[in-house]
Each structure stands twice: as structure tokens, then as C-alpha cells.
N, C-alpha and C positions, 0 to 999 in steps of 0.2 A: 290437834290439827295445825299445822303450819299455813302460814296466812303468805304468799305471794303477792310482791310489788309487781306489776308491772312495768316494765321500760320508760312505757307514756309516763306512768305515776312519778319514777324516782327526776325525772328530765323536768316535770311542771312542780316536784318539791326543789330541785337544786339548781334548775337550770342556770341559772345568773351566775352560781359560786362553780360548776364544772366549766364552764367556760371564760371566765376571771381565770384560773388556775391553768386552763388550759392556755391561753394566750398568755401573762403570765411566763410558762415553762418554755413557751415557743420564742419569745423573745430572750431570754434568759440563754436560750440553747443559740438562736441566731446570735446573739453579742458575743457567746462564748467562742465561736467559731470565725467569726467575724478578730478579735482580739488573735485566735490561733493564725488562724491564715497570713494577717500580716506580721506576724512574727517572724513567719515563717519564710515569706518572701524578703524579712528585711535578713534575715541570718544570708539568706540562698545572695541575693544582695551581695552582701561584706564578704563574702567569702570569693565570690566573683573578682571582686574589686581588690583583693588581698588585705583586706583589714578585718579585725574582728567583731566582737558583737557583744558588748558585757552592758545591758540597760540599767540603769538605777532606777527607775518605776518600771510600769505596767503599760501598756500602751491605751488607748481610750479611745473615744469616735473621734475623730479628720482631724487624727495626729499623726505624726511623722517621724522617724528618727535621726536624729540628730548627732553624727559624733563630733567629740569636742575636740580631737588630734592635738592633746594637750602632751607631750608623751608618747603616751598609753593609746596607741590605733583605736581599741579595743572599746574605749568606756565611750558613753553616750545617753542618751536619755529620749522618750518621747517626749514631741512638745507637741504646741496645735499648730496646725498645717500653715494658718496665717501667719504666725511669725516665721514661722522658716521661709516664707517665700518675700517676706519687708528684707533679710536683709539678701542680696546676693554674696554669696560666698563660694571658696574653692579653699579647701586643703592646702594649695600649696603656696596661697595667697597668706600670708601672718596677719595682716591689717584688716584685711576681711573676716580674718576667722577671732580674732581677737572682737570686734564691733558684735557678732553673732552669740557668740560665746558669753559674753558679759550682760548682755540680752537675755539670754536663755540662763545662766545664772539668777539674772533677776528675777526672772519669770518662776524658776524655781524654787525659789527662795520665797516669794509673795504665794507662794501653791503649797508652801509646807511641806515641802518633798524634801527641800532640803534646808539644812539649820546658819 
């Protein structure tokens, strides 16, 4: 004879671990979506603006990207949204973007992102 859990039964054996898991995969899917989306509008973004789009990290929660118009339109990085807005800058400014840049080198450089 086969013995039948109830619904009630399996929810009051695992109730705490099905819903752990479940929130869990629900944020896990919001952060993944949350990371696409702004990618997405920073690509739609640069392409707008005629520059390109090549990150050296990932992006993260209330971060921003950042090109370094070192060159290369194209390369940039996420940083946190805080220091992009300490320093004022413009592209066509060199003095601003050099103060910005060296900033955000350091910042990534102390974040291990880069060596």
C-alpha cells in the first residue's frame, strides 16, 4: 500500500526550507534582471551617444558606468554611483577626466578588479 503525504503534512514538515529557497531564487532572479536591464540601457546609452561599450567588471547594486575616453571610446568600468557623481566631469574636458579617472583607477585597484 502506498502511504500519501498530504499538502498540509509536506508545508508543516518543510515549511521554513520551501520558502528560504523560494525567496532565495526570487531575489537571485530580481538581481539577475536588475544587472541585465542596466546593461542594457547603458549599451542603448553609448550607442546613442556614438561611443562604445567594452566593461572590465560586471555591474553591481547603485553603480554606474563610467568611460575612461582614454583612447579607446569604448573601455569603461562600473563604479558606485557615489563617486561618479564627487567628481564632475565631461569627455571633452582632459582635466576633469584625468581627476575622475585616477579616482576610479584607485578605486579599482583597492576593489581588486584591477592589479
Amino acid at each position: 500500500m502506498i502511504n500519501y503525504i498530504s499538502y498540509d503534512d509536506l508545508l508543516c514538515i518543510g515549511d521554513s526550507k520551501l520558502i528560504d529557497l523560494a525567496d532565495e531564487e526570487y531575489q537571485a532572479i530580481k538581481e539577475y534582471k536588475r544587472k541585465r536591464a542596466q546593461e542594457t540601457n547603458v549599451k542603448k546609452e553609448s550607442k546613442k551617444r556614438g561611443i562604445g561599450y567594452h566593461p572590465i567588471n560586471q555591474p553591481f547594486k547603485d553603480s554606474v558606468f563610467h568611460h575612461f575616453f582614454l583612447g579607446n571610446d569604448s573601455a569603461g568600468a562600473y563604479i558606485p554611483k557615489t563617486l561618479h557623481e564627487l567628481y564632475p566631469h565631461d569627455r571633452n574636458n582632459s582635466e576633469q577626466m584625468k581627476k575622475i579617472n585616477g579616482e576610479v583607477f584607485k578605486w579599482l585597484a583597492d576593489s581588486q578588479i584591477i592589479c
